[in-house]
C-alpha positions as CSV (number, residue, x, y, z in Angstrom):
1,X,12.9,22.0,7.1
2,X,16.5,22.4,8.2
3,X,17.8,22.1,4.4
4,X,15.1,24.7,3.3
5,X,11.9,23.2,2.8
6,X,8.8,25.4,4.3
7,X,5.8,24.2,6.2
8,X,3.5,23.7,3.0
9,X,6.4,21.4,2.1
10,X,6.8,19.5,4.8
11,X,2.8,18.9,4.8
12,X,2.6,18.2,1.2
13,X,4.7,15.8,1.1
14,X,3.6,13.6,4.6
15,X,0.2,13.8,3.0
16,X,0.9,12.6,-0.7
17,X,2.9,9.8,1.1
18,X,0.5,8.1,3.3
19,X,-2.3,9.1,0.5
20,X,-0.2,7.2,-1.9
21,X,-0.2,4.4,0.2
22,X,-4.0,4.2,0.7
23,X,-4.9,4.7,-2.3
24,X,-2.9,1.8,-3.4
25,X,-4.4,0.2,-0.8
26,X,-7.8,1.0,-1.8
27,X,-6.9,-0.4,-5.6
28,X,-5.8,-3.8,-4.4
29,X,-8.6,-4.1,-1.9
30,X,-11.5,-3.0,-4.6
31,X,-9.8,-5.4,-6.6
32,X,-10.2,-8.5,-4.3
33,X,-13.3,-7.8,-3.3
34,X,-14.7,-7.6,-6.4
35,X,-13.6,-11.0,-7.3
36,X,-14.8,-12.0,-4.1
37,X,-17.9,-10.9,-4.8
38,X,-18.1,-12.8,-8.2
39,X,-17.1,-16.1,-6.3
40,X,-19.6,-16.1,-3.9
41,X,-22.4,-15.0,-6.2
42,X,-21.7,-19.1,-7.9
43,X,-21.4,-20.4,-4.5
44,X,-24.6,-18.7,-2.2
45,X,-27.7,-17.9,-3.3
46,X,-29.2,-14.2,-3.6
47,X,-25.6,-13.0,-3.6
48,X,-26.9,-9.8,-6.1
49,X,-24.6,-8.3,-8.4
50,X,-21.5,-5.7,-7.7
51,X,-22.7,-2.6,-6.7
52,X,-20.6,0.3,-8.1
53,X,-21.9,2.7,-5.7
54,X,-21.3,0.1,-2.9
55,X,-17.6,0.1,-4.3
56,X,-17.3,3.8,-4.9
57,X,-19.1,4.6,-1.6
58,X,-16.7,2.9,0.3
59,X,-12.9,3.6,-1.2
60,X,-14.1,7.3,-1.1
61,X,-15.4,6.6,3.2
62,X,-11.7,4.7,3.0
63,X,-9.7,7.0,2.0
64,X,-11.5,10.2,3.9
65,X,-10.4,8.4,7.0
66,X,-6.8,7.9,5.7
67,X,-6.5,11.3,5.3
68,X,-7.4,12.8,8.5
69,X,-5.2,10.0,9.5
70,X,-2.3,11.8,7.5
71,X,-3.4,15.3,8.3
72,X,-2.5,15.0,12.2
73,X,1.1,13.4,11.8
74,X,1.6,15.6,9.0
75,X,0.7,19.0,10.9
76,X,3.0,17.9,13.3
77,X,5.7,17.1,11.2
78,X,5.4,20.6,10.0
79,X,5.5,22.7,13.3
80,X,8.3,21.2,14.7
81,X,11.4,23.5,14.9
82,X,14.1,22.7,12.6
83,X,16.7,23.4,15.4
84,X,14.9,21.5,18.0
85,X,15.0,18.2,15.8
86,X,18.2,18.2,15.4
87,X,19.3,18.8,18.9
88,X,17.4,15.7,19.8
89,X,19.2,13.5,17.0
């Protein structure tokens, strides 16, 4: 904000960093538990199928909470005073 970026800015770009990063998350985590759901359907019994709305229902409760994770840092980010930061640094 002290080189010229505004408040939308600021937010924007908090948010689509720490979304990036759970989303990517999310991928890689999908990804290993569906092949950990495939290995233990050969190992236990009554291990059922993958459930694509099991999947879905969870990256999309994942990533919800990731971003009201962002939203709060990111808001704060964006009200603080360009002249006040760097007095502290």
């Amino acid at each position: 904000m002290a080189l010229g970026a505004g408040r939308g800015r600021v937010l924007l770009q908090v948010l689509r960093e720490g979304m990036k990063t759970a989303a990517i998350g999310t991928l890689v985590g999908s990804a290993g538990a569906y092949y950990v759901v495939r290995a233990m359907r050969s190992l236990v019994y009554a291990v059922d199928t993958v459930a694509p709305t099991a999947f879905v229902a969870v990256a999309l409760t994942l990533l919800g909470a990731a971003l009201l994770a962002c939203v709060v840092p990111a808001r704060r980010a964006a009200s603080v005073e360009p002249m006040e930061a760097l007095r502290q640094e």
